[in-house]
PLY file of the C-alpha trace (Angstrom):
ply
format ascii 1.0
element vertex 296
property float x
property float y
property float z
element edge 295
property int vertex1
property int vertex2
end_header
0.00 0.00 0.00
1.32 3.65 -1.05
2.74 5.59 2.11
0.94 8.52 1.38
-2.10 6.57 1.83
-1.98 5.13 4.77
-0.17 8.16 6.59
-3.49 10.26 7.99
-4.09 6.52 9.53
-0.47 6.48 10.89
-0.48 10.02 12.30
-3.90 9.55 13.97
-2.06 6.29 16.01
0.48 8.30 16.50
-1.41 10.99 17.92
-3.18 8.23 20.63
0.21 6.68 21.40
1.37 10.35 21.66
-1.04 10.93 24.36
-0.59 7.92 26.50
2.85 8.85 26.44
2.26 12.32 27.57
0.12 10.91 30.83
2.92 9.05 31.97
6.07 11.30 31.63
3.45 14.22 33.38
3.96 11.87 36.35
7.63 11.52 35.95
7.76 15.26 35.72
5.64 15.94 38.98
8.04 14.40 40.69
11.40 15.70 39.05
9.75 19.22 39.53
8.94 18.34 43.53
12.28 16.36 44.01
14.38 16.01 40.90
14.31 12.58 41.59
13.32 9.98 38.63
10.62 7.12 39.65
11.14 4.12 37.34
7.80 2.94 39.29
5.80 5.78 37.74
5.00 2.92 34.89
3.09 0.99 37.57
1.07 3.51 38.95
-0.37 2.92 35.16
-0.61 -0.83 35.52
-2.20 -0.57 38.98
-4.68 1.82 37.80
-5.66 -0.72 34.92
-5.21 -3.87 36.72
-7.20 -2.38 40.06
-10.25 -1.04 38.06
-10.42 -4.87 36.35
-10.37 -6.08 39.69
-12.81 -3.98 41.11
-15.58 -4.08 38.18
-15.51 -7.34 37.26
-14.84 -9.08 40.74
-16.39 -7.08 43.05
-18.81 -5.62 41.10
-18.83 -2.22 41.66
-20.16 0.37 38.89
-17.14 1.64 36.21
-17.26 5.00 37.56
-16.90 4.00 41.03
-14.24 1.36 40.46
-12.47 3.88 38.50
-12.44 6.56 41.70
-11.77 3.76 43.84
-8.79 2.35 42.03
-7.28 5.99 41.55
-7.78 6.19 45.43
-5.73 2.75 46.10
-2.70 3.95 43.87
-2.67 7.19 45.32
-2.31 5.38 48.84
0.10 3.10 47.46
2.83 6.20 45.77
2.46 7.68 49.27
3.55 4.21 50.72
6.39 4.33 48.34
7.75 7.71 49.68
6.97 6.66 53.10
8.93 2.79 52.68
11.67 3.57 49.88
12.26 7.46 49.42
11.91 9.10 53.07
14.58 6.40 54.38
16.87 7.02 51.64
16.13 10.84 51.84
20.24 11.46 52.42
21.07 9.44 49.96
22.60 10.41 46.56
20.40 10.47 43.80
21.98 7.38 42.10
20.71 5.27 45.01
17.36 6.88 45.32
16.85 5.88 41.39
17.93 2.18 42.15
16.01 2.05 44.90
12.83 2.97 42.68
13.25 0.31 40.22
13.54 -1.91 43.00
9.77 -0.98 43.65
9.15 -1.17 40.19
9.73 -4.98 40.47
8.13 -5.26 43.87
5.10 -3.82 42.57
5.36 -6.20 39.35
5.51 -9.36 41.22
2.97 -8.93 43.64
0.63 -7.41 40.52
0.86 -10.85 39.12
0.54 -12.83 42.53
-2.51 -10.99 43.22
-4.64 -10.14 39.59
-2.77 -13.24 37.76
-0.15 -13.37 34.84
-3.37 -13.13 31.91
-3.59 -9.57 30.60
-6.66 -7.38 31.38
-8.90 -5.25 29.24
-11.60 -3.04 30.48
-14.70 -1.96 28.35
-14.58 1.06 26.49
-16.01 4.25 27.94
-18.53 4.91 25.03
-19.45 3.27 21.90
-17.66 0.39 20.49
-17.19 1.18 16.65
-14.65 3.61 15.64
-15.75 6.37 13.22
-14.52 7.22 10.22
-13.02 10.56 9.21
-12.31 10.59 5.37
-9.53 7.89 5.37
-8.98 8.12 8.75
-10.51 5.66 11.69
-11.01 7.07 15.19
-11.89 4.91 18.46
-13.78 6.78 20.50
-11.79 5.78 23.26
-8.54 7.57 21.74
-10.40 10.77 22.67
-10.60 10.14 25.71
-6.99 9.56 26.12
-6.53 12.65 24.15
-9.18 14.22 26.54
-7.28 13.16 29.56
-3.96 14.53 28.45
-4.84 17.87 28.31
-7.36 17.88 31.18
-4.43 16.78 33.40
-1.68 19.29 32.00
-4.19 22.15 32.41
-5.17 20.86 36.04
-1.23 20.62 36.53
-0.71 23.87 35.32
-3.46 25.35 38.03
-1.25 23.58 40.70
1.70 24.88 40.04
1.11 28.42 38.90
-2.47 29.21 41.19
-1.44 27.46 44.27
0.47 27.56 47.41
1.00 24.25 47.42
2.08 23.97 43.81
4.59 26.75 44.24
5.59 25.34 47.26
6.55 21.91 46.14
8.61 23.40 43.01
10.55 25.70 45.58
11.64 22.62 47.26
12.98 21.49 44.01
14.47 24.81 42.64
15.87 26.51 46.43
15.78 23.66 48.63
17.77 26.31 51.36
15.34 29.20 50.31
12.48 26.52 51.18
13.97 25.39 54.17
14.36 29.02 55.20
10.38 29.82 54.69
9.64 27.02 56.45
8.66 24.35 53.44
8.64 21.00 54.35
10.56 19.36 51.63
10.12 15.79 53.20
5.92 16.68 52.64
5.92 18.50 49.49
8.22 15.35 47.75
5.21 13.05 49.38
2.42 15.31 48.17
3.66 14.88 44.85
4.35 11.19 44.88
0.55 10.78 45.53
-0.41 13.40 42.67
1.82 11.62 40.57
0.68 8.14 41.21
-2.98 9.45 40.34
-2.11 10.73 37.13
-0.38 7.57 36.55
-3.62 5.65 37.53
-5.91 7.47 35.45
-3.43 6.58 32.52
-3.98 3.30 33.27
-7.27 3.48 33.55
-7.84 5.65 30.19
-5.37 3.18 27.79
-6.78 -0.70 29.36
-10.10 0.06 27.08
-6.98 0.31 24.29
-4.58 -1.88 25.25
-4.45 -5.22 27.11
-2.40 -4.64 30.69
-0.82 -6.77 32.59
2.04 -6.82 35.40
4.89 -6.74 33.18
3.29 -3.98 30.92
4.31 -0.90 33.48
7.92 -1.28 32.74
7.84 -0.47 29.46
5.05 2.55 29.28
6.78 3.71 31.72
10.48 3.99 30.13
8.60 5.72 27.20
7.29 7.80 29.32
10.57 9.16 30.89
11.74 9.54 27.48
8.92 11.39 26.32
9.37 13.75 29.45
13.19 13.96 28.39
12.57 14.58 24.96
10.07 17.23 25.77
12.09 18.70 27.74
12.79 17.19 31.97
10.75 18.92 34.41
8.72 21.03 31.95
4.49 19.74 31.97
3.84 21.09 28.39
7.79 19.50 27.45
5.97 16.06 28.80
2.92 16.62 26.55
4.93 17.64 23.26
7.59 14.95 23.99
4.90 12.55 24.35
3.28 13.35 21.42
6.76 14.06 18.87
7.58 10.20 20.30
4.68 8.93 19.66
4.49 10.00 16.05
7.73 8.85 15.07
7.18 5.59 16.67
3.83 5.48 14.75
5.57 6.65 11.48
8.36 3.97 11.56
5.99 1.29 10.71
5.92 2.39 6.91
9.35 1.87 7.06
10.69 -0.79 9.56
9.20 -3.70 10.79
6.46 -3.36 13.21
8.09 -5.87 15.69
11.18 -3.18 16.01
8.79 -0.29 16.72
9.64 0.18 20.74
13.44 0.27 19.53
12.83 3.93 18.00
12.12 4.93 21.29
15.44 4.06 22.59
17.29 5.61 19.96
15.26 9.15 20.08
16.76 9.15 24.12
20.14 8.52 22.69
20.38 11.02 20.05
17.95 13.78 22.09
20.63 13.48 25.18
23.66 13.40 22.41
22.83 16.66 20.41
20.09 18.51 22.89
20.69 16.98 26.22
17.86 19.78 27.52
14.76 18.46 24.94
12.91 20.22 22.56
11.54 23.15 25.28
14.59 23.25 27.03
15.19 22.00 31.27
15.66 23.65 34.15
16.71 20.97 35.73
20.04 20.13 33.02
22.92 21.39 32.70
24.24 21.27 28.95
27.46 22.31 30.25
28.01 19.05 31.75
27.40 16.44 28.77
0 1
1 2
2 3
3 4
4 5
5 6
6 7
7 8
8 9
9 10
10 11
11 12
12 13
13 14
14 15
15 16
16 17
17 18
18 19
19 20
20 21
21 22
22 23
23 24
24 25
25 26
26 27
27 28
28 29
29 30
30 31
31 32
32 33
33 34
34 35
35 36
36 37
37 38
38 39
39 40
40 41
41 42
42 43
43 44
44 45
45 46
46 47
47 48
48 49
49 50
50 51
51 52
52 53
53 54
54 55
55 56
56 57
57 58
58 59
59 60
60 61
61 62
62 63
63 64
64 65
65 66
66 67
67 68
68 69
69 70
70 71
71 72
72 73
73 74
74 75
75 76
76 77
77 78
78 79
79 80
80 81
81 82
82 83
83 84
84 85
85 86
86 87
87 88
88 89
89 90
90 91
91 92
92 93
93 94
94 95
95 96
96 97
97 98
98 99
99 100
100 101
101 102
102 103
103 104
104 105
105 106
106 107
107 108
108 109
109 110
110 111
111 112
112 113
113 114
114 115
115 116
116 117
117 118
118 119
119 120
120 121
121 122
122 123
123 124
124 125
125 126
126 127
127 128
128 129
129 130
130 131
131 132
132 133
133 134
134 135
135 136
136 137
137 138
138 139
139 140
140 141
141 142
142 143
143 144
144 145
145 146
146 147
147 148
148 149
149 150
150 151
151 152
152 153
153 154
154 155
155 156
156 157
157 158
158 159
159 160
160 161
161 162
162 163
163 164
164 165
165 166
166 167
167 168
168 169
169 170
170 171
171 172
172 173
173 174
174 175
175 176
176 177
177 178
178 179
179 180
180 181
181 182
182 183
183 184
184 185
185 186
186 187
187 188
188 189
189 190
190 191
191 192
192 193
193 194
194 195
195 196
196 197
197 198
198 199
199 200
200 201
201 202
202 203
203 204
204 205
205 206
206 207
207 208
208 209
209 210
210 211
211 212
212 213
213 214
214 215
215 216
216 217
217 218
218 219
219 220
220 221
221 222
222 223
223 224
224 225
225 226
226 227
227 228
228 229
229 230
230 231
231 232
232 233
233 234
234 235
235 236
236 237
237 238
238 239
239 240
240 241
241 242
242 243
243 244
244 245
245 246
246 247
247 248
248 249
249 250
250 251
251 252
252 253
253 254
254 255
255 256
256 257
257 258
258 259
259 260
260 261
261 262
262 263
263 264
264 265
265 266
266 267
267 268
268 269
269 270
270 271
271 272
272 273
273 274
274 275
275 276
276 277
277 278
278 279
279 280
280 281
281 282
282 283
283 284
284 285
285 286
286 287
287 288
288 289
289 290
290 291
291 292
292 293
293 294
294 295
């Protein structure tokens, strides 16, 4: 089939994979912007939301919306339990170890995914109708919407945080002037908790937005979530709208390489955008406060 031809259908992919992308690294970014520390177990926040929800609506019955709140509740419990187990015990560590010791949940949080929902991957029903529609050449699942939806409800809500808040200019201070913070009286130890919790929800309602899309299971998190801290690199680190057009530039491409490379080497291209992104602009696309170009 000609490339031109099937390109609106690539881009439109794209454009869905481009916004999953974004939910995640938003997460990895509350954090870095809070603590400048990187959680590799941001990815499952997004399982837990998916796999929780199944759990919820089809074992215990409960109504989609309510499972839904109820399984954003449990993950937002659980990223607070992570600060409160792994990070505030290691809180005078280097960063190094604090990163290690976050994959090490990322596992933890893996295995005992699959000892309690099972190894079979989980889909949940789609919020609206079924059947995609059709634009021109183009087909649309409603559901991809709703990702798109989500994306830009949580940037904007993220954006009201940080720039209309207290507390959202409080937990970046701790970040940007941890002396200037202490000094006000900021509790850095809270505001990096506070914003494990906010990001665990947004990595919850993620998962909960892309299961209707794509099948989840306790393995999946790893991956979405590596994408996602590249898409949040690429982007630009600790920048919300650098999350969202990383997310969405990644997401593209990765889309896009299909007409050209095999579909099974698709997840490759996102290893080799971090590679060349940290080799010629090691701030992203919008530029970091958090990196300093001087040092690569």
């Amino acid at each position: 089939m000609d490339i031109i031809q099937i390109l609106p259908q690539l881009l439109s992919t794209g454009i869905t994979f481009g916004a999953i992308y974004a939910l995640v690294g938003l997460g990895f970014v509350t954090i870095a912007r809070a603590s400048q520390i990187i959680n590799f177990a941001q990815g499952e926040f997004v399982m837990l939301g998916g796999m929780i929800t199944f759990f919820l609506l089809n074992k215990i019955h409960l109504p989609y919306p309510l499972a839904a709140l109820f399984a954003i509740l449990i993950v937002v419990i659980i990223g607070f339990l992570l600060h409160l187990l792994v990070i505030y015990p290691l809180r005078k560590a280097s960063l190094p170890i604090l990163l290690m010791a976050t994959l090490g949940a990322s596992l933890f949080l893996s295995s005992a995914s699959a000892l309690l929902f099972g190894t079979l991957p989980k889909a949940l029903p789609p919020f609206s109708a079924r059947a995609p529609f059709e634009i021109g050449n183009i087909s649309v699942s409603p559901q991809s919407l709703w990702v798109l939806v989500a994306a830009f409800l949580t940037l904007f809500s993220l954006y009201l945080l940080s720039h209309r808040t207290l507390l959202g200019k409080a937990m970046e201070a701790s970040s940007t002037d941890p002396l200037g913070a202490d000094l006000t009286g900021i509790s850095r130890n809270l505001m990096i908790f506070l914003a494990f919790g906010v990001s665990a929800g947004i990595g919850s309602v993620a998962g909960i937005f892309i299961t209707p899309i794509f099948y989840v299971s306790y393995h999946s998190g790893i991956l979405i979530g590596l994408k996602g801290f590249i898409a949040a690199v690429l982007g630009g680190w600790g920048k919300h709208n650098g999350a969202i057009l990383g997310g969405f530039a990644l997401g593209v491409l990765e889309s896009l390489s299909v007409a050209f490379i095999p579909s099974g080497y698709k997840d490759a291209i996102a290893f080799i955008v971090l590679l060349l992104i940290l080799y010629i602009r090691p701030k992203g696309i919008l530029g970091s406060p958090f990196i300093d170009s001087r040092r690569w």
